[in-house]
N, CA, C and O atoms as CSV, one atom per row, in Angstrom:
chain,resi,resn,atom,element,x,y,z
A,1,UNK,N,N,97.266,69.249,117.659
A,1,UNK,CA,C,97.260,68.708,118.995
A,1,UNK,C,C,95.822,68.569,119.462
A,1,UNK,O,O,95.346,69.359,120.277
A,2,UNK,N,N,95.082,67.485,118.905
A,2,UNK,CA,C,93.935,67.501,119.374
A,2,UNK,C,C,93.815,66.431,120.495
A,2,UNK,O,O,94.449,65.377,120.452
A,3,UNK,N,N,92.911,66.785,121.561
A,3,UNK,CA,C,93.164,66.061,122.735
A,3,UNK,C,C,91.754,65.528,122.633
A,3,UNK,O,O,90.883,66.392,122.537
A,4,UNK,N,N,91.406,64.388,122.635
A,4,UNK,CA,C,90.465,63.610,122.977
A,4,UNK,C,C,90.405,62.875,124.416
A,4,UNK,O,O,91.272,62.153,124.909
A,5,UNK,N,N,89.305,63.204,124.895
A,5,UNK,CA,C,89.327,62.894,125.941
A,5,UNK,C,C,88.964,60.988,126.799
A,5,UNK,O,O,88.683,60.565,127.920
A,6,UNK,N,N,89.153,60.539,125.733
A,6,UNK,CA,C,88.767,59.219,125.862
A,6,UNK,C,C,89.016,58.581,127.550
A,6,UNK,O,O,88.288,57.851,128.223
A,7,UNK,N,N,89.989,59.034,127.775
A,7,UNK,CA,C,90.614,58.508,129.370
A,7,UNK,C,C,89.667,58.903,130.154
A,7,UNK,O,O,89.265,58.126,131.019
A,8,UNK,N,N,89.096,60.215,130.021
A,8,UNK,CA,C,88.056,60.392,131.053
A,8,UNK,C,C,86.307,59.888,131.353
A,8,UNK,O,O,85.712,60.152,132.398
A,9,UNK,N,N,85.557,58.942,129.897
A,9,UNK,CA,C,84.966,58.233,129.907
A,9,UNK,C,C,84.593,57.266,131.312
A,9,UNK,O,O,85.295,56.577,132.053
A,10,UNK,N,N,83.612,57.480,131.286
A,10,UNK,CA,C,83.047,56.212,132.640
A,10,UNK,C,C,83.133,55.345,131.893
A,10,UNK,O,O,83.254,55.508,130.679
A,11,UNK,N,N,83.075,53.947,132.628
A,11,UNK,CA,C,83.848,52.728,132.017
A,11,UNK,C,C,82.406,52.210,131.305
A,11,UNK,O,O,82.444,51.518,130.288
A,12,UNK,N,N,81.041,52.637,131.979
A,12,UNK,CA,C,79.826,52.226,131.251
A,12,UNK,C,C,79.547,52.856,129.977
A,12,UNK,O,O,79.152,52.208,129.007
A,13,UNK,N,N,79.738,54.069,129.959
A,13,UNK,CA,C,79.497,55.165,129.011
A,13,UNK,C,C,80.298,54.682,127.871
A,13,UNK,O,O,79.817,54.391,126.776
A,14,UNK,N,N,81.299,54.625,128.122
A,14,UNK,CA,C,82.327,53.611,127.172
A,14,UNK,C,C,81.884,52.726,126.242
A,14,UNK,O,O,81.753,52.740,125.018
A,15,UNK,N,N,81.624,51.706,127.401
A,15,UNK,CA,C,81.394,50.469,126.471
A,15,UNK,C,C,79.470,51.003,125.734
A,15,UNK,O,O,79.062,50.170,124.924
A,16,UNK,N,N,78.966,51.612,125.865
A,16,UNK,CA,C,77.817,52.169,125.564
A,16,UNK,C,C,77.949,53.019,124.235
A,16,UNK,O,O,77.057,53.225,123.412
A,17,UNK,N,N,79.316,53.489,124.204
A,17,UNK,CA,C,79.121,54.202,122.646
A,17,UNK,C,C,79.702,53.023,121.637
A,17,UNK,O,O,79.321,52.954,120.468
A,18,UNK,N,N,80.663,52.102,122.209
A,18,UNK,CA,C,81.301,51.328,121.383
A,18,UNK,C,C,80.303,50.208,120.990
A,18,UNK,O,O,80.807,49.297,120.333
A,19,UNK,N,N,78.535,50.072,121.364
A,19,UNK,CA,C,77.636,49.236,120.867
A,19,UNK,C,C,77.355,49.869,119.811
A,19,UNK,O,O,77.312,51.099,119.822
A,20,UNK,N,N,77.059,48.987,118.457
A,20,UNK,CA,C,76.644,49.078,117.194
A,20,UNK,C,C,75.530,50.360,116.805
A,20,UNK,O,O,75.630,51.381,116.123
A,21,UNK,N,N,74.539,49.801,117.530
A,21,UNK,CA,C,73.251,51.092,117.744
A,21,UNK,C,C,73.466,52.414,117.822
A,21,UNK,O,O,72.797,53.338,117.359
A,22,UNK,N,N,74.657,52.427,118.575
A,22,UNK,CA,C,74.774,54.068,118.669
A,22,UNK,C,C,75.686,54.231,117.699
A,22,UNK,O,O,76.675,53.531,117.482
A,23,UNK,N,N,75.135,55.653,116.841
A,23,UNK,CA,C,75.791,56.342,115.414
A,23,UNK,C,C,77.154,56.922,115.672
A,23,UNK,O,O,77.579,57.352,116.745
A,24,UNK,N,N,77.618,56.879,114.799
A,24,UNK,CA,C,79.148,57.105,115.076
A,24,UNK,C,C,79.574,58.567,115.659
A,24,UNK,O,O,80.547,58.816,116.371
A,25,UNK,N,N,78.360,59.669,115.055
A,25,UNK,CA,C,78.658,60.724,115.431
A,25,UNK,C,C,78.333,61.256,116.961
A,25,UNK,O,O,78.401,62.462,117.202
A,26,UNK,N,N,78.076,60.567,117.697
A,26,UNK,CA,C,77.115,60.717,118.857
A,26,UNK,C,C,78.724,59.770,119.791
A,26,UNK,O,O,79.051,60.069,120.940
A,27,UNK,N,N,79.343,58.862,119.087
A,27,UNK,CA,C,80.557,58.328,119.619
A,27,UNK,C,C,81.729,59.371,119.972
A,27,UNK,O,O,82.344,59.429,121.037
A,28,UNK,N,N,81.891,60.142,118.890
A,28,UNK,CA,C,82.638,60.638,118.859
A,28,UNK,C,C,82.425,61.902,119.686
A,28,UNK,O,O,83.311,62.332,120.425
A,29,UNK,N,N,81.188,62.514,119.546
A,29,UNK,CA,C,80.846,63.441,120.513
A,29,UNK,C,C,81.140,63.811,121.570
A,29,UNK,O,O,81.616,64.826,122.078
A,30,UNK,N,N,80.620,62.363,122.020
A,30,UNK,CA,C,80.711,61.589,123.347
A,30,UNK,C,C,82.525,61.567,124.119
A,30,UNK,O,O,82.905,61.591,125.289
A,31,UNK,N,N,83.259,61.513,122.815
A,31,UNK,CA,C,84.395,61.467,123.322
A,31,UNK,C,C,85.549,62.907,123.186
A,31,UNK,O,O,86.745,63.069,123.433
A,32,UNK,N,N,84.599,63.646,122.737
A,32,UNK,CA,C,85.384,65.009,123.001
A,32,UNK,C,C,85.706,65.427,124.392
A,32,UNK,O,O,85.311,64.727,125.325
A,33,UNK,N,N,86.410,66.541,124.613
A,33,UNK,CA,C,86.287,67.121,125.817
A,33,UNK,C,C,84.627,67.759,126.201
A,33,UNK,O,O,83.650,67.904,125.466
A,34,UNK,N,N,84.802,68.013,127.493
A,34,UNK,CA,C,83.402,68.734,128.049
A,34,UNK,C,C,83.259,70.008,127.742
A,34,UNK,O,O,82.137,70.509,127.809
A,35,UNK,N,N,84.153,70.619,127.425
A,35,UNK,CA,C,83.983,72.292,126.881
A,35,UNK,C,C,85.101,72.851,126.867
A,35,UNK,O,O,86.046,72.099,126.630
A,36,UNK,N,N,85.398,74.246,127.093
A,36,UNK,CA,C,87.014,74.656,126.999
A,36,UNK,C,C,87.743,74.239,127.507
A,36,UNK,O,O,87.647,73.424,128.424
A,37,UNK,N,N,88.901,74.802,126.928
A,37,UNK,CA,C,90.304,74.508,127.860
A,37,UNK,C,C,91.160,75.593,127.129
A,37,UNK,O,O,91.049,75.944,125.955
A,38,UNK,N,N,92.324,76.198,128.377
A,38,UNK,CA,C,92.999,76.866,127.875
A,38,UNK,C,C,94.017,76.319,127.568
A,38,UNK,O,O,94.599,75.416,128.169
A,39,UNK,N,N,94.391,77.017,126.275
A,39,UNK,CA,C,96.070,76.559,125.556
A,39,UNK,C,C,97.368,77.540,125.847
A,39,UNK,O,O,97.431,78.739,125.578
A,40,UNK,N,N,98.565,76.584,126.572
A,40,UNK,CA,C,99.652,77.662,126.284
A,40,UNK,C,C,99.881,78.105,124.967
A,40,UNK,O,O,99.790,77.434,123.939
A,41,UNK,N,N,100.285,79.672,125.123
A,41,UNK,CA,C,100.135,80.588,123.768
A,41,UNK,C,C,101.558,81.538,124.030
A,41,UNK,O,O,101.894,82.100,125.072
A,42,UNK,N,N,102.292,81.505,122.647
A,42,UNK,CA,C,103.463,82.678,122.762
A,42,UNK,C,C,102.998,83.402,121.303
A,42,UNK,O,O,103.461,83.110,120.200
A,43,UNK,N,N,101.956,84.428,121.585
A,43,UNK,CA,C,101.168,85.552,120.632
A,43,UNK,C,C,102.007,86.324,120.137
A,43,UNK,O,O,101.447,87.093,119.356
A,44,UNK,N,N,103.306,86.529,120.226
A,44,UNK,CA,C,104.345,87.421,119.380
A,44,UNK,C,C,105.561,86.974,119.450
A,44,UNK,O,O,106.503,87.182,120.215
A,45,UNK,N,N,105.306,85.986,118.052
A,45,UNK,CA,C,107.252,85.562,117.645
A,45,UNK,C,C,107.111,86.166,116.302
A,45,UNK,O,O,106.027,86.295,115.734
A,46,UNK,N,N,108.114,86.486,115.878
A,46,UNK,CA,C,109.003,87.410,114.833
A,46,UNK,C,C,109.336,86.237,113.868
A,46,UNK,O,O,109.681,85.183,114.401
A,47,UNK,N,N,109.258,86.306,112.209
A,47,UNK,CA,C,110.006,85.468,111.915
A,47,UNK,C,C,111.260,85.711,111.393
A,47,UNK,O,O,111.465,86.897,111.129
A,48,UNK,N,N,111.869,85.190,111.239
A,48,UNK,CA,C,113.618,84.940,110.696
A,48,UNK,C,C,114.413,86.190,109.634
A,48,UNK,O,O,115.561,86.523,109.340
A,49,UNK,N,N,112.852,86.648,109.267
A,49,UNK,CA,C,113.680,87.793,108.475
A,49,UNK,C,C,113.141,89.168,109.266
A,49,UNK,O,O,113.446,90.280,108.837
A,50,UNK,N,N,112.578,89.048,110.078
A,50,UNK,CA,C,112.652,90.500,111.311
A,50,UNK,C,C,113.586,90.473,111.840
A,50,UNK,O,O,113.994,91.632,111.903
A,51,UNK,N,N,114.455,89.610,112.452
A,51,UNK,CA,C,115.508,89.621,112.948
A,51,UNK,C,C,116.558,89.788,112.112
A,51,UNK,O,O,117.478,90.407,112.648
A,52,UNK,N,N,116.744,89.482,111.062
A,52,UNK,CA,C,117.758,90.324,109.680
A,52,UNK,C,C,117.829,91.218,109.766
A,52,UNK,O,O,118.857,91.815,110.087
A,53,UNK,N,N,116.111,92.005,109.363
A,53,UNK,CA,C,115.896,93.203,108.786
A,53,UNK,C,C,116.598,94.549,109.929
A,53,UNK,O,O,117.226,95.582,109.697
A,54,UNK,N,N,116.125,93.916,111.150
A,54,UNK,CA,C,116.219,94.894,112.616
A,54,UNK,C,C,117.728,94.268,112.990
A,54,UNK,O,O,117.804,94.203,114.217
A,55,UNK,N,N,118.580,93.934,112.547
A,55,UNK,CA,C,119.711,93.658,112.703
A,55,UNK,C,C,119.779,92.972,114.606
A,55,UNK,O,O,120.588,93.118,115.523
A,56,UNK,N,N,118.554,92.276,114.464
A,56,UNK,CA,C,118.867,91.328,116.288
A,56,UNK,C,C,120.242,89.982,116.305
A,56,UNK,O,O,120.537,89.093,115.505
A,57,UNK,N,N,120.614,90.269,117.181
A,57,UNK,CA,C,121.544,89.317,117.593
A,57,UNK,C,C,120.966,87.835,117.186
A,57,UNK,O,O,119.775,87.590,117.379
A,58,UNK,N,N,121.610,87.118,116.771
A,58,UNK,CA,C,120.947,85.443,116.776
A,58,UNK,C,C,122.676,84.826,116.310
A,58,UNK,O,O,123.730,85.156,115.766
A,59,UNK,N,N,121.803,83.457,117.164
A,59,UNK,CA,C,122.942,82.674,117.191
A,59,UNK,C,C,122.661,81.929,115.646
A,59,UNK,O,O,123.466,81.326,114.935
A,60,UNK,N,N,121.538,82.148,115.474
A,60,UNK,CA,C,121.083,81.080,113.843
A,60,UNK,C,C,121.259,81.879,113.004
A,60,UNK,O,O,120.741,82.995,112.977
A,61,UNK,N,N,122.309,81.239,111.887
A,61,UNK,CA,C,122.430,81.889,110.549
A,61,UNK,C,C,121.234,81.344,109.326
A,61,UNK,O,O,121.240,81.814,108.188
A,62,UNK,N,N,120.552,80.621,109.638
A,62,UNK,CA,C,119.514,80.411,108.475
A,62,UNK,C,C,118.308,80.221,109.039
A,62,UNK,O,O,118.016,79.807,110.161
A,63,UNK,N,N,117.599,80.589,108.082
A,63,UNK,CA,C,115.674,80.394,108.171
A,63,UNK,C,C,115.730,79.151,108.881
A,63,UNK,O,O,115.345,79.179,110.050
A,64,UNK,N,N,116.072,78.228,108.476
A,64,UNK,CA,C,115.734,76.602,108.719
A,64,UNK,C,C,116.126,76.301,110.307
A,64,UNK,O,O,115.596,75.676,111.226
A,65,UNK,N,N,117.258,77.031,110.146
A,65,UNK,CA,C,117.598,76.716,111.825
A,65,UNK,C,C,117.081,77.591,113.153
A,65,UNK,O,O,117.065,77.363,114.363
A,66,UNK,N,N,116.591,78.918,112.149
A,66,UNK,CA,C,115.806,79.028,113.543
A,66,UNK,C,C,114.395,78.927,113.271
A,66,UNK,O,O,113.623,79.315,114.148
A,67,UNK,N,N,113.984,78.512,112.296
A,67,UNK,CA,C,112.664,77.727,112.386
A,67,UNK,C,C,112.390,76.517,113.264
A,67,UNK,O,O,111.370,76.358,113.935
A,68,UNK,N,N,113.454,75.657,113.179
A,68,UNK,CA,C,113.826,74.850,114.047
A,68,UNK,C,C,113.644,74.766,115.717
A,68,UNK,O,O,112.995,74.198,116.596
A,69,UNK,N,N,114.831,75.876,115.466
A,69,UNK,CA,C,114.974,76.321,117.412
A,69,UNK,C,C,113.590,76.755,117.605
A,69,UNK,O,O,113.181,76.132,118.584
A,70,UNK,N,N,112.782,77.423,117.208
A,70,UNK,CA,C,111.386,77.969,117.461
A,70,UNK,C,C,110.491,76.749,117.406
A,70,UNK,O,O,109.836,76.550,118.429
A,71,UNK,N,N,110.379,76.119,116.669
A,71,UNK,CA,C,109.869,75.138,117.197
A,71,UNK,C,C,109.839,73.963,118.169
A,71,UNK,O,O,108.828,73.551,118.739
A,72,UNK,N,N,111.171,73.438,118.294
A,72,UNK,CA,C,112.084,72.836,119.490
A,72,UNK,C,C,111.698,73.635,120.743
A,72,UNK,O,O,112.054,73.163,121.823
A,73,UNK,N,N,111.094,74.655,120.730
A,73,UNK,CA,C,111.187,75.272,121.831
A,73,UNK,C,C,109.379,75.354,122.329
A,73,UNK,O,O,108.883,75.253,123.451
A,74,UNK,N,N,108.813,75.546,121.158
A,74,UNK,CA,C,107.905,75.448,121.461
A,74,UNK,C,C,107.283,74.185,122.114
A,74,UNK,O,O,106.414,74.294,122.979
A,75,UNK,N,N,107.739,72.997,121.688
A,75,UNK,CA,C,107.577,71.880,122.184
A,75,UNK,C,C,108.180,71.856,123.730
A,75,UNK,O,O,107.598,72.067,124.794
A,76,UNK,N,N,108.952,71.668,123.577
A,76,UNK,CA,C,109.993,71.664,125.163
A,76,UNK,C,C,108.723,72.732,126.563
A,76,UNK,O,O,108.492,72.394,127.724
A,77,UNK,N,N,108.257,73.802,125.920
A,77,UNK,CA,C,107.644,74.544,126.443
A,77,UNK,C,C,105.896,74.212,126.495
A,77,UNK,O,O,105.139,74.726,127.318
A,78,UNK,N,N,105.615,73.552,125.766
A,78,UNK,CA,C,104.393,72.893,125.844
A,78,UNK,C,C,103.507,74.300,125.069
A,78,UNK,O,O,102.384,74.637,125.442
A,79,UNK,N,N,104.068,74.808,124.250
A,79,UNK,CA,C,103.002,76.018,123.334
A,79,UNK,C,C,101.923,75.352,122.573
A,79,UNK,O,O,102.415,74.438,121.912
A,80,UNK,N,N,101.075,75.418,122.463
A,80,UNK,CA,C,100.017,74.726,121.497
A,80,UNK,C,C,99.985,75.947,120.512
A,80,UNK,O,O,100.254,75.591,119.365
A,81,UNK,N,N,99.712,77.386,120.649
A,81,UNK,CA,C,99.445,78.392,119.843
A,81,UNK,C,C,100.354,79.062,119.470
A,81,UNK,O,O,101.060,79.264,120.458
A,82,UNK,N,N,100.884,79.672,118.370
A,82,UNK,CA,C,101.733,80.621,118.235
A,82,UNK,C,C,101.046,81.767,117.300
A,82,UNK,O,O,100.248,81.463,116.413
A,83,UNK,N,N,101.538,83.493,117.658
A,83,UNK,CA,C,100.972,83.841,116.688
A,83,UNK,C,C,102.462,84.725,115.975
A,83,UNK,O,O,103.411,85.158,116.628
A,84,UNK,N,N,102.252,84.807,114.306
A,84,UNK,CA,C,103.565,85.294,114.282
A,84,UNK,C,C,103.408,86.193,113.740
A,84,UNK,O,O,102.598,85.988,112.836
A,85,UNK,N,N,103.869,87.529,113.779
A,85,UNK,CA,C,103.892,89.111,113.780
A,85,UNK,C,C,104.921,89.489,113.257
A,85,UNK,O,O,106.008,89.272,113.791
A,86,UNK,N,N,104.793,90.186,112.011
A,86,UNK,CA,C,105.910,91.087,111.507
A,86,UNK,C,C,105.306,92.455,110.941
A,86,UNK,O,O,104.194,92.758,110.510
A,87,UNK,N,N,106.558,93.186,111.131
A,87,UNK,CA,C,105.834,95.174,110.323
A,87,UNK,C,C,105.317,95.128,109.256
A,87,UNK,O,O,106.113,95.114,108.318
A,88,UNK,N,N,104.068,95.091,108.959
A,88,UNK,CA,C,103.570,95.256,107.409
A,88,UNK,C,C,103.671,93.839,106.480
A,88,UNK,O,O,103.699,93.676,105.260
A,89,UNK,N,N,103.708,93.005,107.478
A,89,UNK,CA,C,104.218,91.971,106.387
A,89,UNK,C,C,104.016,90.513,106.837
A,89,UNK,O,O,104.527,90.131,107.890
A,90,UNK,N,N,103.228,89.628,106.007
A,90,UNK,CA,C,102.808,88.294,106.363
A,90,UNK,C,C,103.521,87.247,105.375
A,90,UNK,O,O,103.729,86.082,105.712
A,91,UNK,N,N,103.792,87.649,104.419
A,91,UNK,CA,C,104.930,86.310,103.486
A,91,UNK,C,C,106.021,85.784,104.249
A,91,UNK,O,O,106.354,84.606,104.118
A,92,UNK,N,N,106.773,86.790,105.263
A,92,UNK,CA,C,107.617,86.428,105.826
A,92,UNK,C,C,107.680,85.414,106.663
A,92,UNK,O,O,108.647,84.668,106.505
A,93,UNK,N,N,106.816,85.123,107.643
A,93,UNK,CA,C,106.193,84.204,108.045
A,93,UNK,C,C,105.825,83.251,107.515
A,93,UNK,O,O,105.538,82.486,108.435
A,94,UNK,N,N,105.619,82.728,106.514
A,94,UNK,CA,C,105.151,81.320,105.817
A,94,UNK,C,C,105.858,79.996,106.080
A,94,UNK,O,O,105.304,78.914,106.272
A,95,UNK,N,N,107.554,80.322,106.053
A,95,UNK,CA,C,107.979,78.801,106.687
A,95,UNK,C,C,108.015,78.801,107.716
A,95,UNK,O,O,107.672,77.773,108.301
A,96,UNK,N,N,108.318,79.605,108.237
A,96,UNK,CA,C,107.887,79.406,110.305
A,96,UNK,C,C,106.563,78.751,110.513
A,96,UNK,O,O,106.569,77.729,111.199
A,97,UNK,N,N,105.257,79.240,109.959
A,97,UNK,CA,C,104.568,78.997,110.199
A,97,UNK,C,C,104.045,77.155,109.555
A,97,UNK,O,O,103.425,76.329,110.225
A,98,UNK,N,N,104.453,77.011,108.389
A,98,UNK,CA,C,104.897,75.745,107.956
A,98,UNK,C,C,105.149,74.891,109.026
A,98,UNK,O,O,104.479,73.971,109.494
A,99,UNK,N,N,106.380,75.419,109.371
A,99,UNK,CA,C,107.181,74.400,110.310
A,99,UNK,C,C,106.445,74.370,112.019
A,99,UNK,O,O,106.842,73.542,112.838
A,100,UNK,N,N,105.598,75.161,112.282
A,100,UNK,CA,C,104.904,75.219,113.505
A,100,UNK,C,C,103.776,73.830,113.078
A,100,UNK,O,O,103.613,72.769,113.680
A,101,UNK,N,N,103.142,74.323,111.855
A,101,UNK,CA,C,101.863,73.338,112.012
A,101,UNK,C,C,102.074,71.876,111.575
A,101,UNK,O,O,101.329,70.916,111.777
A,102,UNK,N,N,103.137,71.917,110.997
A,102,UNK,CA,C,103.924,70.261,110.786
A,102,UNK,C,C,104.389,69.705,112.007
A,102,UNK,O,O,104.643,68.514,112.190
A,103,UNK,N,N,104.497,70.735,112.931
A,103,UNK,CA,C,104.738,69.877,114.508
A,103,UNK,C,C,103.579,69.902,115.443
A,103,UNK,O,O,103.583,69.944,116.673
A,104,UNK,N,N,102.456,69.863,114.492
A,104,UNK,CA,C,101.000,70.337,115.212
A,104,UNK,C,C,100.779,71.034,116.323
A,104,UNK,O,O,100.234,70.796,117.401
A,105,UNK,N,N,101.571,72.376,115.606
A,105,UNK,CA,C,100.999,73.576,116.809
A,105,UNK,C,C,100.254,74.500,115.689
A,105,UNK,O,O,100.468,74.605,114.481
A,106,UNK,N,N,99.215,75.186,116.615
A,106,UNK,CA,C,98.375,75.894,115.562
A,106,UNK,C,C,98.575,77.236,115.328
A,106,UNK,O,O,98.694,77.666,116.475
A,107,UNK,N,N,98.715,78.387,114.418
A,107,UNK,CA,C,99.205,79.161,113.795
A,107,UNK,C,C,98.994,80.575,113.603
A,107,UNK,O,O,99.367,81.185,112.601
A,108,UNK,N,N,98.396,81.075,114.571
A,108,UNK,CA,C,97.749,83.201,113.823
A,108,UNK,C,C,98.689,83.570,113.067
A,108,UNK,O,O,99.875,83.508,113.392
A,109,UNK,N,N,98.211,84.049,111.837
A,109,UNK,CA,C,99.238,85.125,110.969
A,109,UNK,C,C,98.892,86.315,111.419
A,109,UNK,O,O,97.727,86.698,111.527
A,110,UNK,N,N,99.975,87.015,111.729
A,110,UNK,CA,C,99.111,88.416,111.510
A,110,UNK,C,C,100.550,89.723,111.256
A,110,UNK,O,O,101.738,89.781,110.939
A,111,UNK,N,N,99.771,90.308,111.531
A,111,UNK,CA,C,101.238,91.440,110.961
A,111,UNK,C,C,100.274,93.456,111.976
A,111,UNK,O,O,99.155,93.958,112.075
A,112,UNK,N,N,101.827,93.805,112.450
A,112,UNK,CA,C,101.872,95.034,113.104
A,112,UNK,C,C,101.863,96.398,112.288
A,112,UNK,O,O,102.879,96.830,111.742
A,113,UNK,N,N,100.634,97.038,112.250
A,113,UNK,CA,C,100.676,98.095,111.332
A,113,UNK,C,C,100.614,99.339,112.364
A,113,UNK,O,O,100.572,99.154,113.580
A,114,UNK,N,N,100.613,100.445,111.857
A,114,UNK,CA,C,100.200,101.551,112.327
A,114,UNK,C,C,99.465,102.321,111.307
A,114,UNK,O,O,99.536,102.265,110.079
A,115,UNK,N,N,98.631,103.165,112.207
A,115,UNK,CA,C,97.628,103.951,111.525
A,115,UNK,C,C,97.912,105.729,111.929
A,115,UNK,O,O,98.178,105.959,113.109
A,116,UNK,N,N,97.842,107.076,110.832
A,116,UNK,CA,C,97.788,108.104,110.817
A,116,UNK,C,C,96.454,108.345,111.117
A,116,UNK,O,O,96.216,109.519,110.832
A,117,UNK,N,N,95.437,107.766,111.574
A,117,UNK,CA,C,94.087,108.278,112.360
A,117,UNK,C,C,94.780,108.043,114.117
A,117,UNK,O,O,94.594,108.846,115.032
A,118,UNK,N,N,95.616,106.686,114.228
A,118,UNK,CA,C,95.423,106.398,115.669
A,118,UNK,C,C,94.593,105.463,115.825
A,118,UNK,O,O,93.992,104.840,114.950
A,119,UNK,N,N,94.536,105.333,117.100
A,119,UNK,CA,C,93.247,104.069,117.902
A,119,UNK,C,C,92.356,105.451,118.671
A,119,UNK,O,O,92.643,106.558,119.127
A,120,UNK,N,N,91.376,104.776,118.519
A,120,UNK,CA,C,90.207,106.077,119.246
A,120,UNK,C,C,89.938,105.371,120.943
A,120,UNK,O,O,90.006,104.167,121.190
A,121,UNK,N,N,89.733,106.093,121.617
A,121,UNK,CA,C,89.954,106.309,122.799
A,121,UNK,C,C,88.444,105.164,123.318
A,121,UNK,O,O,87.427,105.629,122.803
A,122,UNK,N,N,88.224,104.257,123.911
A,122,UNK,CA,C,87.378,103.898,124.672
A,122,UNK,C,C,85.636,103.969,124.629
A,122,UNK,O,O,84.664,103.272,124.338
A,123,UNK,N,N,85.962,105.209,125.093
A,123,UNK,CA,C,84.998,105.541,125.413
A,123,UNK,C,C,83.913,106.246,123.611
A,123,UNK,O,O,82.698,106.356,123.447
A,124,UNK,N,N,84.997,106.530,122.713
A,124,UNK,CA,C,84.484,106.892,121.572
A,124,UNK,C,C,83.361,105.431,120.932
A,124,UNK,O,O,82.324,105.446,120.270
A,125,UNK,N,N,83.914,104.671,121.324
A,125,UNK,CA,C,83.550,103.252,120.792
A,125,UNK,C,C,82.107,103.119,120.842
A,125,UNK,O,O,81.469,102.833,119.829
A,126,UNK,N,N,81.169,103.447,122.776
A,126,UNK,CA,C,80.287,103.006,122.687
A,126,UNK,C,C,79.280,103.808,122.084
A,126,UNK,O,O,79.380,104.776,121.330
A,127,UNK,N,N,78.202,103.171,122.603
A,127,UNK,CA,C,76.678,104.406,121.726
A,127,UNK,C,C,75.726,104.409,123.350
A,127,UNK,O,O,74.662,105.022,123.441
């Protein structure tokens, strides 16, 4: 979902990159956005076999279909980001995530561990 900002061009500036002289990369530049922007983001979906494994309710009996609904939804909802999270485990995720970036939404893998040290407290952090 890349958004170019072409619409927002002054109508001089415009016709000013589209003259010969100016290098293509300086066109295109020209036609990015001005700097950030925030993206809607749903940072923790599960894929299809967490919901097996943890025995969750679902109305979808296969990978495909709720790869589907997750994506259908993401659209409908205007998500640009998804990140997808499972216990110890990132293979699981691969066609979800497939099927996210084939509908050009963009993708974090990541996976929920725990640690026998813990997280250290704050304040341990600085110097």
């Amino acid at each position: 979902m890349n958004h170019i900002a072409d619409d927002s061009l002054h109508p001089q500036l415009a016709s000013l990159v589209e003259h010969s002289a100016v290098p293509t990369g300086i066109g295109e530049a020209v036609r990015k956005p001005a700097g950030a922007r925030f993206y809607k983001c749903a940072l923790q979906v599960n894929p299809f076999a967490y919901t097996e494994r943890h025995a969750k309710q679902s109305v979808y009996k296969t990978e495909e279909e709720y790869n589907a609904a997750i994506v259908a939804a993401c659209i409908e909802e205007g998500i640009e980001v998804v990140g997808i999270t499972d216990h110890f485990r990132i293979a699981t995720s691969r066609s979800l995530a497939d099927a996210l970036t084939t509908a050009g939404i963009h993708v974090l893998l990541g996976f929920e561990a725990s640690s026998s040290e813990g997280v250290p407290r704050t304040h341990e952090w600085s110097h």
